[in-house]
C-alpha positions as CSV (number, residue, x, y, z in Angstrom):
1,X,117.8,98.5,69.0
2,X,115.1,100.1,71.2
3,X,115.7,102.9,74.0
4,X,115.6,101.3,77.6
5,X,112.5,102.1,79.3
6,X,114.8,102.8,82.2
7,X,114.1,106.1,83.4
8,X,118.0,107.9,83.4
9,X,119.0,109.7,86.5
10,X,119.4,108.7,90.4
11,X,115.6,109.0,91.4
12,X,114.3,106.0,89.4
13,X,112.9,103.4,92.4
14,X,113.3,99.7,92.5
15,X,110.1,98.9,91.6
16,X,109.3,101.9,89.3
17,X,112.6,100.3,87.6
18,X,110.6,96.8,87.5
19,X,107.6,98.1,86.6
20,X,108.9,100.1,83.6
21,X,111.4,97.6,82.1
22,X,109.9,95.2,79.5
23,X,111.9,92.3,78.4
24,X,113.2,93.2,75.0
25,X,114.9,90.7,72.6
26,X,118.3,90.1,72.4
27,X,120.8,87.9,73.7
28,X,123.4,87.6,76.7
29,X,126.3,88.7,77.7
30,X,127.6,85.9,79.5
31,X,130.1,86.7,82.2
32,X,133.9,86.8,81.1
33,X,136.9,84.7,82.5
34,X,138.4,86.1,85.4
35,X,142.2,87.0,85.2
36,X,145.6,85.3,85.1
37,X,147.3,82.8,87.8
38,X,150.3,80.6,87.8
39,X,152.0,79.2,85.2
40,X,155.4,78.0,84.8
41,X,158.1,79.8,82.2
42,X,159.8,76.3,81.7
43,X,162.4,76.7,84.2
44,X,160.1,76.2,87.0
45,X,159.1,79.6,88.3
46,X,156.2,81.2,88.6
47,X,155.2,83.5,85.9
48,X,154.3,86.6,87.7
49,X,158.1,86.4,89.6
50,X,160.0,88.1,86.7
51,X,159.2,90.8,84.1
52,X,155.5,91.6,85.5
53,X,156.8,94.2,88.8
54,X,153.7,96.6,87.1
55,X,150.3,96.6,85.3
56,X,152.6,97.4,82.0
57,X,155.6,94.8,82.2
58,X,155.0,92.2,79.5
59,X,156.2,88.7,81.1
60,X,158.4,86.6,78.7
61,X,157.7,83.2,79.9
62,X,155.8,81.1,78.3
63,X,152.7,78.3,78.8
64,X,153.4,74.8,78.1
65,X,152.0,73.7,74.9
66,X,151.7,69.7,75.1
67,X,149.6,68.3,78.0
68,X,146.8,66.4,78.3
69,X,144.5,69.7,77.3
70,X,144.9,72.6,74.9
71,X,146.8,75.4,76.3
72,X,144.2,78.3,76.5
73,X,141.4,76.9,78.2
74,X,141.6,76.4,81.6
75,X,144.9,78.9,81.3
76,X,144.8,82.2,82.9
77,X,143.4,84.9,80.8
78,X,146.0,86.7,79.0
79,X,145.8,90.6,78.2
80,X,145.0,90.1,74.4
81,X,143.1,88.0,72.2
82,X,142.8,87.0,68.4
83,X,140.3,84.3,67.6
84,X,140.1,83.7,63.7
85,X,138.0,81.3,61.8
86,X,139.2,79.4,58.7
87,X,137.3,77.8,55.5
88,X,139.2,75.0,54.5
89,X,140.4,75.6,50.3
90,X,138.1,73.8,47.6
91,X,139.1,69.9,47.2
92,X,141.0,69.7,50.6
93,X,140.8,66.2,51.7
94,X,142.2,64.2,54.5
95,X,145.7,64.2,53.8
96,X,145.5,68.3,53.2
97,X,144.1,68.5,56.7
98,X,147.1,66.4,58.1
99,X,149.2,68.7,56.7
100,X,147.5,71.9,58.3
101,X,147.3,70.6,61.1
102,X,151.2,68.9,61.5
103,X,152.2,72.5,60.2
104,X,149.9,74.7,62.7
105,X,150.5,72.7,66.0
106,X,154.4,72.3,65.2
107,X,154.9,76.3,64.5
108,X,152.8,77.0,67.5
109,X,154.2,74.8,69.8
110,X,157.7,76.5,68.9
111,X,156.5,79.9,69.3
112,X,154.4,79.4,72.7
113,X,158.4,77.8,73.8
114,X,159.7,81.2,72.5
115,X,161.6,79.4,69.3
116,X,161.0,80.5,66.1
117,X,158.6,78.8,63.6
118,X,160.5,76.3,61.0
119,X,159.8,79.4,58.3
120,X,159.9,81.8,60.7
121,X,161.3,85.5,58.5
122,X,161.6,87.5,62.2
123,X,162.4,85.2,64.4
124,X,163.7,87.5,66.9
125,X,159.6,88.1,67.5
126,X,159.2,84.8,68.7
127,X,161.7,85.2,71.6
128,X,159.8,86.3,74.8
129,X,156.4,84.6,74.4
130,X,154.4,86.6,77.2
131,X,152.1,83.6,77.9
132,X,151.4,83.1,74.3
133,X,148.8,80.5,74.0
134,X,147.4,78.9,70.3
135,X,144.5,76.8,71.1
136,X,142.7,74.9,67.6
137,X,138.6,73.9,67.5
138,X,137.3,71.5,64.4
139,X,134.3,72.6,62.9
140,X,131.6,70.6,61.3
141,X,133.0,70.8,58.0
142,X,136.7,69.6,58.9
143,X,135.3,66.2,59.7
144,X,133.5,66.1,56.3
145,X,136.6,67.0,54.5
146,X,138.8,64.3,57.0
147,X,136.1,61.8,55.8
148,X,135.7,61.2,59.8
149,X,131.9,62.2,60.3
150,X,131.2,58.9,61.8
151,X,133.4,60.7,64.7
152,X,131.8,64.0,64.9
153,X,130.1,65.0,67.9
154,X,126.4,65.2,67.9
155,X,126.1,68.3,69.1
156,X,128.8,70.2,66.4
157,X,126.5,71.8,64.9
158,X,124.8,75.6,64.4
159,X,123.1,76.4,67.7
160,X,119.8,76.8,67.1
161,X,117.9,80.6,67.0
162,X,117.4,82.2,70.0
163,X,114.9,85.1,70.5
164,X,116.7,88.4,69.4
165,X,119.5,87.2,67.3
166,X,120.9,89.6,64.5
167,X,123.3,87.0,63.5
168,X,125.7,88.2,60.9
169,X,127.3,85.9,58.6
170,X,130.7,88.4,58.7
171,X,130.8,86.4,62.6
172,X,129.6,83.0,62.0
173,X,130.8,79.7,61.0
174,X,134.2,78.0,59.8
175,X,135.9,75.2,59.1
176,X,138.7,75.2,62.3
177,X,139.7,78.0,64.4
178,X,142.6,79.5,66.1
179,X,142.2,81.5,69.0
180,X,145.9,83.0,69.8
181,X,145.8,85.1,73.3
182,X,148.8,86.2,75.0
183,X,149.9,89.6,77.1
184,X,152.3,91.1,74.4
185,X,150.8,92.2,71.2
186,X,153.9,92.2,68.8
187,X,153.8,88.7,69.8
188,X,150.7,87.5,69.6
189,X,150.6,89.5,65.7
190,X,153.5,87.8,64.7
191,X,151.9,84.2,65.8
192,X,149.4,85.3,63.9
193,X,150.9,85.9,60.7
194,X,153.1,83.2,61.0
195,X,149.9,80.8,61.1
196,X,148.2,82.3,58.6
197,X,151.1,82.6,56.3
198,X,152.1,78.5,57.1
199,X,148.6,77.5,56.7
200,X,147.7,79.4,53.3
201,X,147.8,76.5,51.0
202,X,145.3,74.7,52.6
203,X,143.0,77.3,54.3
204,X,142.0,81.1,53.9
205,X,140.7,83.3,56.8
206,X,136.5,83.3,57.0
207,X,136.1,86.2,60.0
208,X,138.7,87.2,62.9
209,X,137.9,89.1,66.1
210,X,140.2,90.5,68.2
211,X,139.6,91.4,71.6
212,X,141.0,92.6,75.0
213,X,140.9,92.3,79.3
214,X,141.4,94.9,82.0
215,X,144.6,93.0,83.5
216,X,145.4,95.6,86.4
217,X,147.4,93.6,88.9
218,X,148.3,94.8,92.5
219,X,151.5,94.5,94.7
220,X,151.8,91.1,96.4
221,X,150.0,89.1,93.7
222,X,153.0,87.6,92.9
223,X,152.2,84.3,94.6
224,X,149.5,82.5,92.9
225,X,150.4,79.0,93.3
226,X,147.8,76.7,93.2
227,X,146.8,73.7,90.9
228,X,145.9,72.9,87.1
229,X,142.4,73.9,88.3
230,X,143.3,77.7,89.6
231,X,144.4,78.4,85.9
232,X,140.4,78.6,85.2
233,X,140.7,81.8,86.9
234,X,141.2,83.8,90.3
235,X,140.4,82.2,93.7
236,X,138.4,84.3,95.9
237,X,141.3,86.1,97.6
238,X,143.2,86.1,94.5
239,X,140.8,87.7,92.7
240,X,140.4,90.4,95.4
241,X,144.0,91.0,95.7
242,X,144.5,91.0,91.4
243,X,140.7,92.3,90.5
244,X,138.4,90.8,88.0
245,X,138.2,92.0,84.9
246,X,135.4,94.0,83.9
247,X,133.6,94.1,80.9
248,X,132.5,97.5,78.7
249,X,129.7,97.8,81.2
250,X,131.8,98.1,84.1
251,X,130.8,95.1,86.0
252,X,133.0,92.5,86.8
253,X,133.1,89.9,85.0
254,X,134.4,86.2,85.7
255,X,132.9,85.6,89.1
256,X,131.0,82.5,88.7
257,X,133.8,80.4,86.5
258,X,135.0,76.7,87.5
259,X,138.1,77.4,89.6
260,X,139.1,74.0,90.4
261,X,140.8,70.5,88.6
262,X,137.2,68.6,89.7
263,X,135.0,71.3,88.4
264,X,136.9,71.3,85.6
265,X,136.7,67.8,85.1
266,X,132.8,67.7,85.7
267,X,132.3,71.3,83.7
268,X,134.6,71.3,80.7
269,X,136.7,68.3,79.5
270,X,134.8,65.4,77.6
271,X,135.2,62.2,79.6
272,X,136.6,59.3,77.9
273,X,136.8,56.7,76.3
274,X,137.2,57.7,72.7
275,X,138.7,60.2,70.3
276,X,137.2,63.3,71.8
277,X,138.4,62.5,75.8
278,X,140.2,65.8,77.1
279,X,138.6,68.1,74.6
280,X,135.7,70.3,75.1
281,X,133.3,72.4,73.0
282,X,133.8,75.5,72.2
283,X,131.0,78.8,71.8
284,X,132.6,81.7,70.2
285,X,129.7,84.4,70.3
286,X,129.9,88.4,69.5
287,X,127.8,90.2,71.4
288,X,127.6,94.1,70.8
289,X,126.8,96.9,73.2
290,X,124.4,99.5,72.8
291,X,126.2,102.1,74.7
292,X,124.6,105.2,74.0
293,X,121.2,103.5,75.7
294,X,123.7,102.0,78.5
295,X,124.8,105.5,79.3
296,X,121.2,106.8,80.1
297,X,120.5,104.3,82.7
298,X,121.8,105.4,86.3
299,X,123.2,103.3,88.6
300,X,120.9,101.5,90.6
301,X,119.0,100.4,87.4
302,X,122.4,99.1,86.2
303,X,122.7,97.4,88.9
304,X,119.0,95.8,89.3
305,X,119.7,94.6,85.6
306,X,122.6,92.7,86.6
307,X,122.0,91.7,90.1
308,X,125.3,92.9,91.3
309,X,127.1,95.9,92.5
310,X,129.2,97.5,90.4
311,X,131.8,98.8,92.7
312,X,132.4,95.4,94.2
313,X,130.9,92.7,92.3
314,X,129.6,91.3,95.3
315,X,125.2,90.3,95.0
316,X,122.9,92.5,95.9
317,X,122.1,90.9,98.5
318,X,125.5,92.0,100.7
319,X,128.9,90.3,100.8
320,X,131.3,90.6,98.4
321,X,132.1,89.0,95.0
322,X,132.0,85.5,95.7
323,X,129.6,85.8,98.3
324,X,126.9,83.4,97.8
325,X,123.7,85.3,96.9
326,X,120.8,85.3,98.5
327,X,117.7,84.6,95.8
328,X,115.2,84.6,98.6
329,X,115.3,87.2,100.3
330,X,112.9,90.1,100.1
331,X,113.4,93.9,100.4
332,X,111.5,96.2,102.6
333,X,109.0,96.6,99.5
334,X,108.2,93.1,99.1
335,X,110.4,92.3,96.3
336,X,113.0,90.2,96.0
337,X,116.3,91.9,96.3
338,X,117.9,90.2,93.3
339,X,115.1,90.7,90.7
340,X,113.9,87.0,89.7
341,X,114.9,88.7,85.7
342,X,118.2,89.9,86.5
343,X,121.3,89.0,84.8
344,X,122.9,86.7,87.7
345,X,119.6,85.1,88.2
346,X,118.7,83.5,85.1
347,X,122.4,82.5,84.2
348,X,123.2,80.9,87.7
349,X,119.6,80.5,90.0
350,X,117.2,79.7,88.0
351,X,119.2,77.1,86.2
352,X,120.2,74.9,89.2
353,X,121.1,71.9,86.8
354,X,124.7,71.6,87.7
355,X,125.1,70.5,83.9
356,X,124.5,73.8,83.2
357,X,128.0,74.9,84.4
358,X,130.2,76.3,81.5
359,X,134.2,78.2,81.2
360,X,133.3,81.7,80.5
361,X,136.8,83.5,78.6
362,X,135.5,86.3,77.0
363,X,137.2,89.1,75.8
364,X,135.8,93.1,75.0
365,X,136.1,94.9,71.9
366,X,136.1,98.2,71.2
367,X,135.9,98.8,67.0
368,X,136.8,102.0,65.1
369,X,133.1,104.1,64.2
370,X,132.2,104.3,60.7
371,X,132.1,107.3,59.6
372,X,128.3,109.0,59.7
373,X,127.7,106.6,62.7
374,X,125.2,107.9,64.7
375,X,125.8,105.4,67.8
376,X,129.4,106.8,67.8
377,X,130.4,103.5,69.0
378,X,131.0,99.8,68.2
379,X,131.8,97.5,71.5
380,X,131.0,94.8,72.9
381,X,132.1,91.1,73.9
382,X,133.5,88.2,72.1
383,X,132.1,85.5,74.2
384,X,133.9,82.3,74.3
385,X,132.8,79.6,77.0
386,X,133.5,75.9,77.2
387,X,131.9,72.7,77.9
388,X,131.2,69.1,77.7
389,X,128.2,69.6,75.6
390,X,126.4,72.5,74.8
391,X,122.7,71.0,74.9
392,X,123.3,70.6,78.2
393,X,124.9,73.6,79.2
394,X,124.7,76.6,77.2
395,X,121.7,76.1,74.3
396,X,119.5,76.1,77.8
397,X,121.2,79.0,79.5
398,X,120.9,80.9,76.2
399,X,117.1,80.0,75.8
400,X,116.3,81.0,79.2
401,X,118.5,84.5,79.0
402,X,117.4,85.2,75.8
403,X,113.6,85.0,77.0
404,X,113.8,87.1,80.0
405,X,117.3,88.5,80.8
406,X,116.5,92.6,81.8
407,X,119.9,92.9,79.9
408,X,118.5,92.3,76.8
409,X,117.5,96.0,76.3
410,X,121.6,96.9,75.7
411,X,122.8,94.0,73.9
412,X,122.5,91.8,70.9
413,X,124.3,88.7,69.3
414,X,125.4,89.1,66.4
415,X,128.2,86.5,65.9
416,X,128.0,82.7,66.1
417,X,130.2,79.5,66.0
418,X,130.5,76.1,67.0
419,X,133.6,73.9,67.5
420,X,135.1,71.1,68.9
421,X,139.0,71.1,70.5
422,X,140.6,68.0,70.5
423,X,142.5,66.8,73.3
424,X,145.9,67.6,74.0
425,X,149.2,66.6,72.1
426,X,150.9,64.0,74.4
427,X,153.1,62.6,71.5
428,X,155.6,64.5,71.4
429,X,157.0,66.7,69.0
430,X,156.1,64.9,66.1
431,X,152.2,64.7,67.8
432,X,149.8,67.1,66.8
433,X,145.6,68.7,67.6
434,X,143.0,66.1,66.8
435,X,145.6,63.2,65.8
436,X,143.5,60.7,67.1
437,X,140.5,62.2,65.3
438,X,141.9,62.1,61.6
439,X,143.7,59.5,61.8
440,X,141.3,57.3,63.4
């Protein structure tokens, strides 16, 4: 990647900054999914009212599993996350896929209840679930194997090249996914194995990322009450009280999610009828972080890029984080004060289309260096977002970022995927993801 043209140190002026700064190719990182709220440990309490007094308690109650959604969606964000991608074996059919999935939803939907799998070896790892969540996406080549591509959504497919993708295949594709987040990491490993290890026979690991949030919570967030919709993420006040996460950069990230059940509705979930009603698409993108550049670039400039301040969140035009901003206004030089190429701009103003709304629950990661590695570092962000349809949300969000976002100097894609989650189990025990996809 290229050196900023961002002059390093606190002198640099606004429009010596705009002047200066070519838009260079890469992609976007998308802003993350703001932090936990209330869910329910079966017995009816909140989850924040027992084992979570500090930033380090790990809570053991758990999310509910069967619903009308997936679990791990519109969920809070947990404190860790494992999203692996599988390649289904050579010659598996429809009645193999049946089988993977009856086994995956019914050992998952034991161990997010804090019961042990059905071929569980420790089961005592399974007893406090910390908010473990298992949420399942189809890929394009579970519905050829199913035989069920005359139900496959138009849009599950690659998304097309954007300008300053370094894709790498080690990050792209797969037959179905798991992405398994929860806030105790024993836990959410011994999920893990436990799917991989029930599932072996029918599919074999293609790529898995694991990533992780800033979950600092402060006294008196305790009461998050709310509805299905404040799972999406913090409420204004919430969010000042618990503070959004931030990202590798150290902004904020998770400002601008849907935070409501009608946004979610409008944003997210498929409408009905048909096979597909109550899922949503899901974007898994790896984005990675050229920090050494980053750390040249002072503050103001930081902030310029991303249209925010970095202390607060809050737009550059004043406020604070969910302040609406101000896109019109101009500063004493003429300019606007939130530059037209900024980060916030192009993702939220310049895109007005309301269809162009999207669940951002991304997650950083921070990679052990190579050996010999120059860049003595390998972060980033595993961006997940969902959505109805991604040619209407983010395929144009991307296009328009990847064209002109000053962000682009620090980051690239370099990861890729595509999938659709099914709807909710409602069915009971015996019910399990994408039932009334296979089965037809």
């Amino acid at each position: 990647m290229s050196e900023p043209a961002v002059p390093a140190g606190p002198s640099v002026t606004r429009r010596g900054f705009l002047a200066g700064v070519g838009v260079a190719s890469a992609g976007v990182s998308v802003a993350a999914v703001a932090s936990a709220c209330s869910v329910t440990d079966g017995t009816g309490r909140d989850r924040s009212q027992a084992g979570n007094d500090g930033a380090d308690a790990v809570p053991a109650q758990s999310v509910p599993f069967d619903g009308e959604h997936q679990a791990g969606i519109g969920t809070p964000a947990q404190r860790h996350n494992v999203t692996v991608a599988f390649d289904l074996r050579r010659g598996a059919g429809r009645r193999e896929v049946q089988r993977l999935l009856r086994i995956w939803t019914g050992d998952a939907r034991r161990m997010c209840g804090g019961r042990p799998a059905l071929a569980d070896l420790e089961p005592e790892l399974s007893a406090e679930p910390a908010n473990l969540t298992v949420t399942c996406g189809f890929g394009e080549g579970l519905f050829r194997a199913a035989g069920r591509e005359d139900v496959r959504p138009a849009w599950l497919a690659p998304l097309p090249a954007f300008r300053g993708d370094r894709l790498d295949p080690r990050w792209g594709g797969g037959d179905i996914v798991l992405q398994v987040c929860g806030d105790d990491r024993t836990t959410l490993s011994h999920a893990l194995r436990v799917l991989v290890r029930g599932g072996a026979d029918y599919a074999r690991p293609r790529w898995t990322q694991r990533g992780f949030l800033d979950m600092t919570r402060r006294d008196g967030d305790g009461d998050r009450g709310g509805d299905a919709g404040a799972a999406s993420g913090l409420s204004p006040d919430q969010a000042g009280r618990a503070g959004t996460p931030r990202n590798l950069f150290g902004f904020k990230d998770g400002t601008v999610n849907p935070r409501t059940a009608a946004e979610l509705d409008d944003q997210v979930w498929i409408p009905g009828p048909g096979p597909t009603a109550g899922g949503t698409a899901m974007i898994v993108r790896r984005i990675a972080f050229d920090m050494p550049a980053w750390e040249e670039v002072d503050r103001d400039s930081r902030e310029v890029a991303f249209g925010r301040t970095v202390t607060t969140g809050a737009p550059l035009t004043g406020g604070e984080e969910f302040t609406p901003a101000d896109f019109d206004r101009l500063g004493d030089d003429g300019l606007p004060v939130i530059d037209r190429h900024s980060h916030m701009a192009l993702a939220t103003h310049e895109g007005r289309d309301p269809r162009q709304r999207m669940l951002r629950r991304a997650y950083n990661y921070d990679e052990p260096v190579s050996a010999g590695d120059p860049t003595l570092s390998d972060s980033g962000l595993i961006f997940t977002c969902f959505q109805r349809d991604p040619r209407e949300s983010f395929i144009p969000v991307q296009r328009r970022l990847a064209e002109g976002d000053r962000l682009n100097q620090w980051i690239t894609h370099v990861g890729s995927a595509v999938f659709l989650c099914p709807p909710g189990t409602t069915g009971g025990d015996t019910d399990y993801w994408g039932r009334g996809l296979i089965e037809g």
